[in-house]
Structures are given as C-alpha cells and as structure tokens.
C-alpha positions in Angstrom: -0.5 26.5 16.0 3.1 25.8 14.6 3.3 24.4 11.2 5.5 22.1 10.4 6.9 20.4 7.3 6.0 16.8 6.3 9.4 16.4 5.2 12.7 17.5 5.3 13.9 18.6 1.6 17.2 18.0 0.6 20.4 20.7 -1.3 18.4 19.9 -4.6 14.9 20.3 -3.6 13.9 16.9 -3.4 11.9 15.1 -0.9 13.8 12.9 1.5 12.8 9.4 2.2 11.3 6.8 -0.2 8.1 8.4 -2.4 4.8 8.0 -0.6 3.5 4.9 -3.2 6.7 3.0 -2.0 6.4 0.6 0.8 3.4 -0.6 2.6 0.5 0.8 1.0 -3.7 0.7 0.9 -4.5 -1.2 -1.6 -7.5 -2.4 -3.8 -8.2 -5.2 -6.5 -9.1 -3.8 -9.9 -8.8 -7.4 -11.8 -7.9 -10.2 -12.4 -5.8 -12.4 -15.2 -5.1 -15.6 -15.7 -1.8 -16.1 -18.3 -1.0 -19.3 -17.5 -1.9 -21.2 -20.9 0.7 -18.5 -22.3 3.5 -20.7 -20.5 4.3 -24.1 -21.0 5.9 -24.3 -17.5 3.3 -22.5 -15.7 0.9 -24.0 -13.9 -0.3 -20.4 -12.0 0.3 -17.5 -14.1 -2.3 -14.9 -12.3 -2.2 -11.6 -12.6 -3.4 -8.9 -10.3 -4.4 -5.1 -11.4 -3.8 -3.5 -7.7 -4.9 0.5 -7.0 -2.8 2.0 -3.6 -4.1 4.9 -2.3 -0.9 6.8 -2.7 -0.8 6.3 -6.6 -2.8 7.4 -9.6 -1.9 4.5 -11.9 -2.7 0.8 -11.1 0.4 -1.9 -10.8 0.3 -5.7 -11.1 0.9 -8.4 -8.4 2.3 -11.6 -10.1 1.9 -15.2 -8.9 3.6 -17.4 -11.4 5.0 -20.9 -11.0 4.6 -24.9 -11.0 3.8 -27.1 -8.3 5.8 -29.6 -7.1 4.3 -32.6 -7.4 4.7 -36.4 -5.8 2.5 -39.4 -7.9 0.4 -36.7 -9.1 -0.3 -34.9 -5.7 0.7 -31.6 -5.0 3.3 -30.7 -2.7 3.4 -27.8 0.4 5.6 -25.1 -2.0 5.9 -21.3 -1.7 3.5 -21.1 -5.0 0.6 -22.2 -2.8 1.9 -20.0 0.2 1.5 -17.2 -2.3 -1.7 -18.5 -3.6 -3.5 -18.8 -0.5 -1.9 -15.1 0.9 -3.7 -13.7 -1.5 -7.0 -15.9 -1.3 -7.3 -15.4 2.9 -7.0 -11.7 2.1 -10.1 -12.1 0.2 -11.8 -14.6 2.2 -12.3 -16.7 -0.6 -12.7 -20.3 1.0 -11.5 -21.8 -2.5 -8.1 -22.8 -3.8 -6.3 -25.7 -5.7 -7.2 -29.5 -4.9 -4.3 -31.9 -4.7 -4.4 -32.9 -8.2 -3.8 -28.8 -9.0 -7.2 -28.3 -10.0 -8.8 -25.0 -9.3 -12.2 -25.4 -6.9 -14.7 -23.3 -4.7 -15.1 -23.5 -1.0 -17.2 -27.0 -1.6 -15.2 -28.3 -3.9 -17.1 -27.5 -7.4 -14.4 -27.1 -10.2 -13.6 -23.6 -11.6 -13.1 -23.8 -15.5 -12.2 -20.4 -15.1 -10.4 -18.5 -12.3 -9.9 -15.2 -13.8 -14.0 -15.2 -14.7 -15.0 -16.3 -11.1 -12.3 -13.8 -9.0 -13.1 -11.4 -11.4 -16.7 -11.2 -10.7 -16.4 -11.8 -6.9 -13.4 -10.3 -5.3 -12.8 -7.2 -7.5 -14.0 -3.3 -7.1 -14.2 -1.5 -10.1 -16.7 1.4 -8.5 -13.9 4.3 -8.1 -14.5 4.4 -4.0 -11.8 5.2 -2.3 -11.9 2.2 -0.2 -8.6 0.3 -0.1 -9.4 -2.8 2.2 -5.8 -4.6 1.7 -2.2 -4.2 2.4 0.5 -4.4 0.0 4.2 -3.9 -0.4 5.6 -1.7 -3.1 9.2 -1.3 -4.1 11.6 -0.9 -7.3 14.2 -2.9 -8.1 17.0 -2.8 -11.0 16.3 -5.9 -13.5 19.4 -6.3 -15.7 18.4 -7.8 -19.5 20.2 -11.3 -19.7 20.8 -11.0 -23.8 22.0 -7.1 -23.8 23.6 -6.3 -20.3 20.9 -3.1 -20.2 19.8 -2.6 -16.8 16.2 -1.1 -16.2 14.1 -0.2 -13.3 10.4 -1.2 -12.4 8.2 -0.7 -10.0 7.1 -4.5 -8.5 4.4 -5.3 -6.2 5.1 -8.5 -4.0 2.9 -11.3 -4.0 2.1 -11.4 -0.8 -1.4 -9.8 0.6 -2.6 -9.0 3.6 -6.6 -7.8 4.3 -5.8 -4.5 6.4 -8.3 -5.0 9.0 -6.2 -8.6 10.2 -3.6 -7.7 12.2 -2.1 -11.2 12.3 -2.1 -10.8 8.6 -0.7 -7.8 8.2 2.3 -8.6 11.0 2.8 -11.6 8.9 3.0 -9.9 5.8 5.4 -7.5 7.4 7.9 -10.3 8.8 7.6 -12.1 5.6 9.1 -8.9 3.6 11.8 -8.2 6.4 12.4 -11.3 5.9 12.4 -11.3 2.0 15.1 -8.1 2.2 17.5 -9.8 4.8 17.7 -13.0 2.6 17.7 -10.9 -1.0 14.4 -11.7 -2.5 13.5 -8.1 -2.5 16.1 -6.8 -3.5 15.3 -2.6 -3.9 16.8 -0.3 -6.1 18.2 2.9 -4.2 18.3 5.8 -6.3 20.2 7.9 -3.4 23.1 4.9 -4.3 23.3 5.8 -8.1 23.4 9.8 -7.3 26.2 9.5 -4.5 27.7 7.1 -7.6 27.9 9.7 -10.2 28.9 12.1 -7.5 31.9 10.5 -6.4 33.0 9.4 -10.2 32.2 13.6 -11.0 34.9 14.2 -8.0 37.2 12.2 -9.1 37.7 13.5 -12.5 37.7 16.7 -11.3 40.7 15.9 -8.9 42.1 13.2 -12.0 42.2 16.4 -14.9 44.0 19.1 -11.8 46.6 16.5 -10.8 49.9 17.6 -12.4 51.3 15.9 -15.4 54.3 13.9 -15.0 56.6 13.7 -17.8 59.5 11.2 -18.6 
C-alpha cells in the first residue's frame, strides 16, 4: 500500500499549512468564570477554559461587554448573539431577562453564573470526548502605552455543538465573515519570514553596490 506524507515540508523542515490546533477544532468545556465585577463597564465578563483535541494545553473563550439598553430594557446587540452562541451549544434553555438579569429556563434568578455553568455544562473527567466546535487562530496585539507588539493565541466567541450542522455552517459563515470584514484579523508568521527575508536580501545587494564618491 503506498504511503504517503501528511504534509508537504518545506526548504527548512517545517510543516506547511497552519499547525493542526489552528482553525476549526474539537473542543470541550473545562470551566467556567465570571470576571465581570472586576470591570466597572462590564456587564458580561465570562470566561471559558476550552480543551481542542489537537492541543495539550487549555485556552480561554472571552465574552465581555455591556448591553445596550432603552428605559432599562435590553436591546438585540452582538453581546447577547455571543451569549446565546455559546448557551444553544450547550442546550442550556437559560439566559439574560430584559432587565439583564441572569435566569434558568423558567425564569428562577441565577446569583451565580459561573457556580450554576460550572456544575452543569462542564467535563472535567479527562475523556477524550470533544462534543463542540471552535475556531482557533493568533493574531498580533500591539501594546497601546509601548508600541511592543506580541502574539496570542485567541479563541472566538462563537460556539457551535458539533453534532448541529446548522450550527456549525453558521459558525463557519460567521468567521468568513469575521475575516472578510477584519474582526479576526490572523497573524501569518509565513508574512514576517518572507519580511526578514526580503530586508536580509536587500542589505546583501545594499553592502555589494559600488561606492560612489564625489
């Protein structure tokens, strides 16, 4: 039977293509956090430890934000779209009220949300069963206060339970979507190599141009 290679490598031995824990990936819930009395703005501030099959450490999902509000009532925003991509995923028939107010599917009030999801919706048993889909990229954050630009590995906020196909298609368009219109934004590390590359060439041809004197 012919073998062949999983992937092609490249001149320095490297794999081509994005690493395997980049893009869409398995994914399972390790916890939850809720951060949002940290934040004076925030009226979500929940925190998601996420395992992908295709990685041995954990990464976290953000949803962070306030609600837009009219006379006190909450208003259709992409914070809620967030919120309730992640609570379909897990079939949690809960949410926020219109006053902002977490509740369960018949309306009792949670005091706390990272208690309740935390002891309902997580798996924390080491089985390799990774019932959602997530996206996974990196992306270059620049520091406002010193110009230094560092790269981090993000999860998007969006969710999708693995066994829906209309939610993971959705999940899928929402992301092309989010990369066509720049929020995703990915950091290519093939970009920064060629970079180097082409500023290495040019001082090479800059240092065996002849010198022109006066």
């Amino acid at each position: 039977m012919p073998y062949r290679p999983q992937k092609e490598k490249t001149n320095n031995g490297k794999l081509d293509g994005p690493p395997p824990w980049l893009g869409f990936q398995d994914a399972k819930i390790l916890s939850f956090e809720d951060m949002s009395s940290n934040y004076e703005w925030a009226d979500v501030y929940l925190i998601v430890e996420i395992k992908t099959r295709n990685s041995e450490y954990s990464n976290k999902l953000r949803i962070t934000g306030s609600f837009d509000k009219e006379d006190g009532v909450i208003q259709d925003s992409s914070l809620l779209r967030k919120l309730y991509s992640l609570f379909d995923a897990l079939s949690f028939g809960g949410g926020i009220n219109k006053e902002g107010a977490w509740v369960n599917k018949v309306d009792e009030p949670i005091t706390d949300i990272a208690t309740f999801l935390n002891n309902n919706y997580t798996d924390t048993t080491g089985a390799e069963i990774y019932p959602f889909t997530v996206y996974v990229y990196k992306t270059e954050v620049t520091n406002k206060n010193t110009g230094e630009k560092n790269v981090y590995t993000r999860v998007d906020s969006r969710i999708a339970r693995s066994d829906n196909p209309k939610g993971v298609a959705d999940l899928k368009s929402y992301i092309e979507w989010a990369k066509k219109n720049e929020v995703i934004v990915e950091y290519n590390e093939k970009d920064d190599l060629d970079f180097l590359k082409n500023a290495v060439e040019e001082s090479k041809q800059s240092s065996h141009s002849p010198s022109i004197r006066a």
